[in-house]
SERO-4910 file (N, C-alpha, C, O; in steps of 0.05 Angstrom, whole numbers):
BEGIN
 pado doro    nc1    nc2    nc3   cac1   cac2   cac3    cc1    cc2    cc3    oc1    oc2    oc3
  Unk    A     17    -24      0      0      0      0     18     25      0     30     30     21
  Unk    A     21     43    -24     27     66    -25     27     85     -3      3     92      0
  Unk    A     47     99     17     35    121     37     28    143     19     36    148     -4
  Unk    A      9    158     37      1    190     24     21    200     37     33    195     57
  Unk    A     21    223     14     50    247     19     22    271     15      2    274      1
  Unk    A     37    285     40     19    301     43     43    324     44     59    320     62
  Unk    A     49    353     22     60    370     19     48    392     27     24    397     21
  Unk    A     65    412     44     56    437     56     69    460     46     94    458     47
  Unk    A     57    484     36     60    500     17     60    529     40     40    541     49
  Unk    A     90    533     45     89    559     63     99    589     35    117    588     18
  Unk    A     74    616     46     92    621     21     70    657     25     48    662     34
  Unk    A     88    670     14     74    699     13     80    702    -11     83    683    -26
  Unk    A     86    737    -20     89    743    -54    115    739    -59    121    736    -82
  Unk    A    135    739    -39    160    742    -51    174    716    -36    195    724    -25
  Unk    A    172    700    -33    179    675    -26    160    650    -12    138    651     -2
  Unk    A    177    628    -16    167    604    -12    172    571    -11    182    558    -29
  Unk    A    165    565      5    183    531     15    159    509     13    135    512     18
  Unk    A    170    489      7    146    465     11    160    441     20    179    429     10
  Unk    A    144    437     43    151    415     60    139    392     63    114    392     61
  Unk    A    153    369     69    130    345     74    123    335     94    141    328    109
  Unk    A     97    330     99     90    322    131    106    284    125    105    272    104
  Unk    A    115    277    146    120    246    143    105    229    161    114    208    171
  Unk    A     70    245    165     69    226    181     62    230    214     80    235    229
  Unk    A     39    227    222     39    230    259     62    224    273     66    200    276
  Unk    A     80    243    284     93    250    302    125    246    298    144    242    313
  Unk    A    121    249    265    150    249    252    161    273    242    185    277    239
  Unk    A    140    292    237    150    322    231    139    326    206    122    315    192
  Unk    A    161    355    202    161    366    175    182    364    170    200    365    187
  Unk    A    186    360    138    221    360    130    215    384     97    196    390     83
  Unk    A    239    390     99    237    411     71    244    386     44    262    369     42
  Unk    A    225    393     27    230    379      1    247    395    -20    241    416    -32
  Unk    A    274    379    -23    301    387    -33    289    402    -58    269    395    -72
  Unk    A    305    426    -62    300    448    -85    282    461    -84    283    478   -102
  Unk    A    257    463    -66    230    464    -72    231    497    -48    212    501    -33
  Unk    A    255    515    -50    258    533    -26    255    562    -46    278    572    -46
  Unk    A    243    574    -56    240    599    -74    238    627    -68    219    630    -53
  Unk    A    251    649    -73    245    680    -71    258    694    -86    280    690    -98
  Unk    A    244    711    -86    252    735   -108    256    761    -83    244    764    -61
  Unk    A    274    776    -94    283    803    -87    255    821    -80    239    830    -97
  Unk    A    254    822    -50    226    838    -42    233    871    -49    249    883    -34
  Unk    A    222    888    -74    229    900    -76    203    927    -78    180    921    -86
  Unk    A    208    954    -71    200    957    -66    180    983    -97    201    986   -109
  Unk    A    166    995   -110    156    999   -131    179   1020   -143    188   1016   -166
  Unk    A    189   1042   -127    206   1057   -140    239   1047   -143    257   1063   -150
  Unk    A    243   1021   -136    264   1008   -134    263    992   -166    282    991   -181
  Unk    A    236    979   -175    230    974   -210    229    992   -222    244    992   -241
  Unk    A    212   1014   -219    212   1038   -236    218   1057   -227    206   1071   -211
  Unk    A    252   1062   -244    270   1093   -229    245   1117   -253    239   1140   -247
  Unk    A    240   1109   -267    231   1134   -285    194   1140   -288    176   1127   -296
  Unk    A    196   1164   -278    168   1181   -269    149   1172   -296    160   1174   -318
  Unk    A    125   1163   -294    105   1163   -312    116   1186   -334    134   1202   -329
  Unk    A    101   1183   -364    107   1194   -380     82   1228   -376     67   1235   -357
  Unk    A     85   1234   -388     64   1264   -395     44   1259   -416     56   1242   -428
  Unk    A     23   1262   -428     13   1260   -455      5   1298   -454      3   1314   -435
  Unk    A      1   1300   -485      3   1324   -498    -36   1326   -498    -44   1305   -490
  Unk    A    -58   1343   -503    -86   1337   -507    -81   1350   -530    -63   1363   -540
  Unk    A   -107   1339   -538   -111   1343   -571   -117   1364   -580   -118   1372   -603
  Unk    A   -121   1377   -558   -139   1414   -561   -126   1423   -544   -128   1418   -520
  Unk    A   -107   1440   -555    -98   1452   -538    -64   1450   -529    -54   1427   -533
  Unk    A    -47   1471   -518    -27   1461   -505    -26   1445   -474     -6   1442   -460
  Unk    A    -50   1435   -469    -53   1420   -439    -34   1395   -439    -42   1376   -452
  Unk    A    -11   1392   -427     -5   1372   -410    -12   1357   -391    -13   1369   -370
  Unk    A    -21   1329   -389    -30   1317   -352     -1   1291   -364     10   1280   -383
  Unk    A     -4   1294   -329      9   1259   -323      0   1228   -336    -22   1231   -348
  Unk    A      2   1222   -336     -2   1188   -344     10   1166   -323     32   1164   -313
  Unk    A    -15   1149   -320    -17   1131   -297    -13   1109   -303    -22   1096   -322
  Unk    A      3   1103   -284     18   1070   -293    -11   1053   -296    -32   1063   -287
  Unk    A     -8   1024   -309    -26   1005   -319    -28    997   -294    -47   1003   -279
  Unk    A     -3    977   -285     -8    962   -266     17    968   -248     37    980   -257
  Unk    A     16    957   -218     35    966   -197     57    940   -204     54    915   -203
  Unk    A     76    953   -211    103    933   -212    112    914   -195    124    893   -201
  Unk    A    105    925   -167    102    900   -143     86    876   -141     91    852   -139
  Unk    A     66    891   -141     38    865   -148     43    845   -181     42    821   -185
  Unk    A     46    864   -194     57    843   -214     87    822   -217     92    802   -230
  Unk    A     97    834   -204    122    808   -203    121    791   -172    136    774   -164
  Unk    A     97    804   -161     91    779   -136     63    763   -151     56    742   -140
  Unk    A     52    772   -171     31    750   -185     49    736   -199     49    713   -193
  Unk    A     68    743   -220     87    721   -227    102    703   -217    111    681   -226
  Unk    A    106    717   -190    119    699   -173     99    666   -170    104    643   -174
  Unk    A     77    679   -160     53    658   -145     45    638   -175     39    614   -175
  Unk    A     47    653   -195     45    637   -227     70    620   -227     67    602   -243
  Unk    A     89    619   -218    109    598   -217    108    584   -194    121    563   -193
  Unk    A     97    589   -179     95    567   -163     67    546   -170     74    523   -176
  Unk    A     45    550   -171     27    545   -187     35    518   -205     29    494   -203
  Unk    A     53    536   -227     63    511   -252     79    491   -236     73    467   -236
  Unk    A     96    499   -224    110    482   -199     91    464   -189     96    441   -194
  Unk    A     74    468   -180     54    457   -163     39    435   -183     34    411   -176
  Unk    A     35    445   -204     21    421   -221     34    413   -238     20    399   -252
  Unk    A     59    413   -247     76    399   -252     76    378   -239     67    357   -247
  Unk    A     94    382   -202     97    357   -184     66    341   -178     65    317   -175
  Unk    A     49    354   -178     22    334   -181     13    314   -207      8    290   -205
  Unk    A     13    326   -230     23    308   -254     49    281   -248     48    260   -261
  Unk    A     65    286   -232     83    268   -227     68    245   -207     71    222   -213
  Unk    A     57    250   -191     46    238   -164     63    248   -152     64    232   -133
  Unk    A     89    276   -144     97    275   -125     92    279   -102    110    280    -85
  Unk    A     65    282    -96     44    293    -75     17    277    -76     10    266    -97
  Unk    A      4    276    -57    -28    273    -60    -47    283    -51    -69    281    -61
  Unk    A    -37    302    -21    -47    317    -15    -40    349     -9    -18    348    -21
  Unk    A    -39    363     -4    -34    389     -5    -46    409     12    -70    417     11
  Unk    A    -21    420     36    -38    443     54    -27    471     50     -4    475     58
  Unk    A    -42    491     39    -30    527     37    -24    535     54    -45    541     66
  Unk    A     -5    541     66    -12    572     88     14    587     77     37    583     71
  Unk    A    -11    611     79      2    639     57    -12    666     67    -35    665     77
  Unk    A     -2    686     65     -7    711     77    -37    712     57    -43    698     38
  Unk    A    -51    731     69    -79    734     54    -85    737     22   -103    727      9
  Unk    A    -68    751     14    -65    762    -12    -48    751    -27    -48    754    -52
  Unk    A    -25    731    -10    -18    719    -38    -40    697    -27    -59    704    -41
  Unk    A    -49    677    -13    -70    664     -5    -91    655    -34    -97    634    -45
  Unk    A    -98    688    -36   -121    700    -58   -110    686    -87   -120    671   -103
  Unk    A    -88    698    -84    -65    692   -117    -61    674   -125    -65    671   -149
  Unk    A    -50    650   -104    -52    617    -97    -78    616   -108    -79    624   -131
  Unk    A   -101    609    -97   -130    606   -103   -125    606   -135   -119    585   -146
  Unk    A   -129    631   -150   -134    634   -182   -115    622   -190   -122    616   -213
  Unk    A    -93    614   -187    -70    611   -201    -68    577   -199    -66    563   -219
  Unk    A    -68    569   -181    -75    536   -189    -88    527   -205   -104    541   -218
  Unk    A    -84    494   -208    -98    491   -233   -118    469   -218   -117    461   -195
  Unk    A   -141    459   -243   -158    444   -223   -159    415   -209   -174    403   -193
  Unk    A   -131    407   -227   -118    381   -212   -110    386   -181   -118    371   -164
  Unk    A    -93    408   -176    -90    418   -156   -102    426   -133    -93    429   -111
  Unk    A   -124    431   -142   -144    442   -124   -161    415   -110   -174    411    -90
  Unk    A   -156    400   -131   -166    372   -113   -156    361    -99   -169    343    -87
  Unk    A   -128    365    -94   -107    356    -66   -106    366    -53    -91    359    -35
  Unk    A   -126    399    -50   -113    424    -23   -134    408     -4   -154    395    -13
  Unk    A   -127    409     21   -140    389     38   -151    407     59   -172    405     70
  Unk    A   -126    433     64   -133    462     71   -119    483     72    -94    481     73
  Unk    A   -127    501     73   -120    527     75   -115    537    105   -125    527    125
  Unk    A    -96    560    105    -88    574    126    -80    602    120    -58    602    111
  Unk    A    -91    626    121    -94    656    117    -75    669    133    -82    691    142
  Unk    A    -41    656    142    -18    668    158      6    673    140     12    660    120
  Unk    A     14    687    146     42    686    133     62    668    158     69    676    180
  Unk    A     67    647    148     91    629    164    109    636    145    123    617    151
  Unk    A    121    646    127    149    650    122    173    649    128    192    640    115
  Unk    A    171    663    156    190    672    171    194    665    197    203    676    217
  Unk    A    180    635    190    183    617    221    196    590    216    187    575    198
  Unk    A    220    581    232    241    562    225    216    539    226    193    545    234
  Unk    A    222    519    219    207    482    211    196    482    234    172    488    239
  Unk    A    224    471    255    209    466    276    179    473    299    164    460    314
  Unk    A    181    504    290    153    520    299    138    518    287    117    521    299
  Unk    A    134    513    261    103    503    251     82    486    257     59    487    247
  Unk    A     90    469    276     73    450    286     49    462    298     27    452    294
  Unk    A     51    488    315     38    498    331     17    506    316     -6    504    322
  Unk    A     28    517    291      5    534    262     -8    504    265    -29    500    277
  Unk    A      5    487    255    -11    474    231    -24    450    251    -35    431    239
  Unk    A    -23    450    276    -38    434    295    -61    419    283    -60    395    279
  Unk    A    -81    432    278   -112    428    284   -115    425    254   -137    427    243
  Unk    A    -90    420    240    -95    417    201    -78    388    202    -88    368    193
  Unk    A    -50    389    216    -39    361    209    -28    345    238    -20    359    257
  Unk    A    -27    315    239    -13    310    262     22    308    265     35    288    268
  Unk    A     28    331    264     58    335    269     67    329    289     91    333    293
***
């Protein structure tokens, strides 16, 4: 009989680790390679150069011009889009079978759209924290009442 691997997905916009439970009262261990971030950066740190000006059609009137989209938010949605493909990639493999999130609210949200719907049939649950920035061993306490660690 096959064991279930049950993978845990710690992760905000600009980084992220996935770990595997092994099991009542064996822990969590980090799954080799699977440790990701990008440079938390901050909007005027991507864009050194001020919106452009446009000219109006009548007239000598000048106004500003407003960026499309916020440079932060978009390279922390790309970010969460690579993990995503990541994610169903190793599901396509069987490297997983089940699957638990915990992610700050908003990338949380990002996670949500950005999986695919193989994936979404292994999330077993969700958690709305940012654990990022909490060594292995303290996660047990989060993820209590979700896994038996």
């Amino acid at each position: 009989m096959k064991k279930t691997v049950t993978w845990v997905l710690i992760a905000d916009g600009a980084q992220a680790r996935v770990l595997q439970h092994n099991g009542p009262g064996k822990g969590l261990t980090q799954v080799d390679g699977l440790d990701f971030a990008i440079d938390p950066l901050q909007a005027q740190d991507i864009m050194s150069d001020r919106p452009g000006r446009g000219h109006s059609s009548s007239g000598s009137a000048r106004s500003g011009m407003e960026r499309k989209t916020d440079p932060v938010e978009y390279r922390e949605t790309q970010f969460v889009k690579s993990l995503a493909d990541m994610l169903d990639r190793a599901q396509q493999k069987g490297a997983y079978d089940r699957l638990v999130i915990a992610a700050s609210p908003i990338a949380l949200g990002d996670i949500r759209k950005a999986i695919s719907a193989g994936v979404k049939k292994t999330v077993v649950a969700e958690l709305d924290k940012d654990l990022t920035n909490l060594p292995t061993p303290q996660l047990d306490k989060h993820l209590d009442g979700i896994l038996s660690v």
